[in-house]
N, C-alpha and C positions, 0 to 999 in steps of 0.2 A: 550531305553535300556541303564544303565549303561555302561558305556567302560569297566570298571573291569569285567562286563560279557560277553562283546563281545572277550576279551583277556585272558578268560578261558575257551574257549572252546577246542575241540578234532580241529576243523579246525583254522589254520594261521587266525587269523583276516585281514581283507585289510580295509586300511585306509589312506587319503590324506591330506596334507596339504597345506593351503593355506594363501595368505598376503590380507590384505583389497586396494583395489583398489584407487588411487587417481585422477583417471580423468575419464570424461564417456566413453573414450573409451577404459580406461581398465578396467570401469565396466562391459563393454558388451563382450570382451574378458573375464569375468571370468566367466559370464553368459554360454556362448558358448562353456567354458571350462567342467562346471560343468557339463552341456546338454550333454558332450561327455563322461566324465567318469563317469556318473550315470551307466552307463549301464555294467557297469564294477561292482557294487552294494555292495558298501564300508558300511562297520559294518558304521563308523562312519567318521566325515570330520574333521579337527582343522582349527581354522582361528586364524591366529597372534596378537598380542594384542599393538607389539611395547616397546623397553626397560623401555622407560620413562613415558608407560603408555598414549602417544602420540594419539596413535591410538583407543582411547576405542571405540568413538561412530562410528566409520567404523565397526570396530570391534562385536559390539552388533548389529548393521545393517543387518550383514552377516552371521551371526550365526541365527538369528531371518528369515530372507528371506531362508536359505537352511532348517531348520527344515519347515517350511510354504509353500514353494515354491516347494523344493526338498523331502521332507518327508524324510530326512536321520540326525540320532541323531548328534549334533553337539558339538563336546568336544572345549571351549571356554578359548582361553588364559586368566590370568592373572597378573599381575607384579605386586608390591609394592615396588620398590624401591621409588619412589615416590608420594607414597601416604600414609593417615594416616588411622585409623580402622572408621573413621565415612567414609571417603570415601569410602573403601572398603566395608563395609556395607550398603550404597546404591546400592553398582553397585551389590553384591547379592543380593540384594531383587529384583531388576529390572531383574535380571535372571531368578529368582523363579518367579516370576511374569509371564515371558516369557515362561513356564516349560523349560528353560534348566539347568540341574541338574550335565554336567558331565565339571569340572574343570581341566584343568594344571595350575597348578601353580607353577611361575617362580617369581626367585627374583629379575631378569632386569640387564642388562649392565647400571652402571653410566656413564656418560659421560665421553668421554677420555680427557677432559681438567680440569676434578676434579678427583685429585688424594687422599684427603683426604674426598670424596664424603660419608654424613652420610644422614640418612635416616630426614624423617621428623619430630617434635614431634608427640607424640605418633602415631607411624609409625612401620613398619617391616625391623630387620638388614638382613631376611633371608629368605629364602623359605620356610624353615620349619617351622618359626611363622605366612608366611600365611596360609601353610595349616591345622594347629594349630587352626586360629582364623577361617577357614573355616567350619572344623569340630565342633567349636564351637556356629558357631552363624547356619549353614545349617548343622546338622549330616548326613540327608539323603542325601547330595553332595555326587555324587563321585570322587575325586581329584585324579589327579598322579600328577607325580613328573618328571622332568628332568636325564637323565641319562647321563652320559658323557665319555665312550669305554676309550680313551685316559685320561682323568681325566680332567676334567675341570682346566682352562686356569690361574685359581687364587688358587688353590688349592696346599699344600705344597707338596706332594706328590697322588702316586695313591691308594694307601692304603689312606690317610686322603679324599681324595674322595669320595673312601664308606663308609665311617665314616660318613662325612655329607649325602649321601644317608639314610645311618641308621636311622639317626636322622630326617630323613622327613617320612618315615617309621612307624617309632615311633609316629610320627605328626597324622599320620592320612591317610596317602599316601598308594593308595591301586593298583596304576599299573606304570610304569616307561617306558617314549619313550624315546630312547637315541638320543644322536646326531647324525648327521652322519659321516659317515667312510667309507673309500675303500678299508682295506684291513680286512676282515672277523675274523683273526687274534685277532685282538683286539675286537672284541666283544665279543668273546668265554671267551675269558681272564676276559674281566671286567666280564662275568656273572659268572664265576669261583668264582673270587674274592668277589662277592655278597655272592653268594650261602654261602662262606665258611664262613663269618661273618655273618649267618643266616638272609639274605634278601631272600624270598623264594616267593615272590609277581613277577606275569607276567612282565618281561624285553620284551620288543617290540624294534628291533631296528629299526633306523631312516635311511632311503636310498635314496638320492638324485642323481640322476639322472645329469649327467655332460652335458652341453651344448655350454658349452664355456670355454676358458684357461683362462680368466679374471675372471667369476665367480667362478670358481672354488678356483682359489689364492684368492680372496675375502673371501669368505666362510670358506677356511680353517684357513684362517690368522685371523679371528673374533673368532671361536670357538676351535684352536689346533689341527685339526684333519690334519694326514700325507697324504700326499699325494705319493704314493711307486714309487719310481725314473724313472721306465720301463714305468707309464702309462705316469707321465709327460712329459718322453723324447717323446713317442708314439704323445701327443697332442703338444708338442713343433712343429711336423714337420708337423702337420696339423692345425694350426694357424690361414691362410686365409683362409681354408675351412668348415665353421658351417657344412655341412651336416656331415662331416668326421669325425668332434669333435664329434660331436651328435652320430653317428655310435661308435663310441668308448666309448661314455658314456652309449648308450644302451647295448652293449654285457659286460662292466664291469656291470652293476645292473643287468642282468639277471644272468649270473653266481654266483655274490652274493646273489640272491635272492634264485636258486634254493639248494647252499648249504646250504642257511639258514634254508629255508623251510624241506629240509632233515635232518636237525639236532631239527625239531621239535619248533621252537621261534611259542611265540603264538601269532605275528601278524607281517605286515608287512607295516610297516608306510614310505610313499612315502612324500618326499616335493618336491610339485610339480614346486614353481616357478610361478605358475598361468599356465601353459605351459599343454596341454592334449598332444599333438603327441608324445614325449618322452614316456609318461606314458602308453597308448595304444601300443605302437609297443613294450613294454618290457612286457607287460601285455598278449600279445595277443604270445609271445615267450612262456610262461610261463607255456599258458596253450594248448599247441600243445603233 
């Protein structure tokens, strides 16, 4: 199944994300992950792809073993910040090959020690010329697009935000998972903001599950997302204790989720962390 059709239905899509694993024991942790939230029976899964394009072959690994293994469509990162259209063009054919047909594409974080970081020869300055050249060489692909509640992080403003949305749009972009956010607030907002610039394609927002006060600061300090003063102070004073933080990361994503889900969003994209217990105790809140 297309992701554009799992995120136009009358029912919220559910759907999880996931990072390719670097050692066997966190491959057999995601094994045992996946093994726990099939059953929870997700439209479709995303596995990460890495800014630099680092990660492809974990990446193609994992998406080929969950459609194979798991029977669940898997929508497959990919970056171009560095890479050029003959490479790009391999690693679609090697997809089409694989039948997975459903893309995000992203235009990658450069390294933060290249400030003046340009792309490759004949290479992509953006996300919108991958999805561009996606639509070009697979039409029957179906791509989305990154979406960013607060505006992405390099962006002049939040109106120039969805401007660049638009123009992936334009590209060929047919659904959009946004980052994540903790306060609901701004999701409404940026879909406002879409809608009123005539982006009228499924917004799915991105919900992440808090687990700890480090990841968290991590997370939000990489992609601009706020974190609202009451929950920080709340995990400041539960610091030594993971179960506590975690208890306060689950009752914030269930409350977000259920007002989400009442306000009609046509899916609901979890990053999971590689982590299923968070995910199951908000999941299993959800549907009580």
């Amino acid at each position: 199944m297309k992701v554009s059709e799992a995120v136009g239905g009358k029912v919220p899509a559910l759907s999880f994300e996931f990072f390719p694993p670097k050692t066997p024991e966190q491959e057999s942790d995601l094994y045992a992950t996946l093994a726990q939230l099939i059953q929870y029976k997700p439209d479709f899964v995303s596995v990460t792809y890495g800014a630099m394009g680092n990660n492809r072959e974990r990446t193609f690994y994992w998406v080929r073993e969950i459609k194979e293994k798991f029977f669940i469509d898997p929508l497959v990162h990919l970056t171009c910040i560095n890479a050029d259209k003959t490479s790009i063009s391999k690693q679609l054919d090697e997809l089409d090959f694989m039948g997975i047909n459903n893309i995000l594409a992203l235009r990658g974080d450069p390294p933060a020690e290249a400030k003046d970081f340009t792309p490759p020869p004949d290479g992509f300055s953006f996300a919108k010329d991958l999805i561009a050249f996606i639509k070009q060489k697979k039409p029957e692909f179906c791509v989305g697009a990154a979406g960013f509640p607060e505006g992405h992080p390099g962006a002049a403003s939040a109106a120039a935000d969805v401007q660049h949305l638009k123009q992936k749009v334009e590209a060929g972009a047919e659904f959009v998972i946004s980052q994540l956010f903790f306060d609901n607030r701004y999701f409404f907002d940026y879909v406002t903001r879409c809608r009123t610039e005539g982006i009228y394609l499924p917004i799915v927002p991105g919900i992440m599950p808090i687990t700890s006060l480090k990841q968290v600061k991590k997370m939000t300090e990489i992609c601009g997302a706020t974190v609202p003063a009451t929950l920080l102070d709340k995990m400041e004073k539960h610091k030594a204790d993971k179960k506590a933080i975690e208890q306060v990361g689950v009752e914030l994503a269930v409350a977000q989720c259920r007002e989400l889900i009442a306000a009609e969003v046509p899916g609901l994209h979890f990053f999971v962390m590689n982590q299923a217990g968070p995910i199951s105790r908000i999941l299993k809140e959800l549907r009580k």
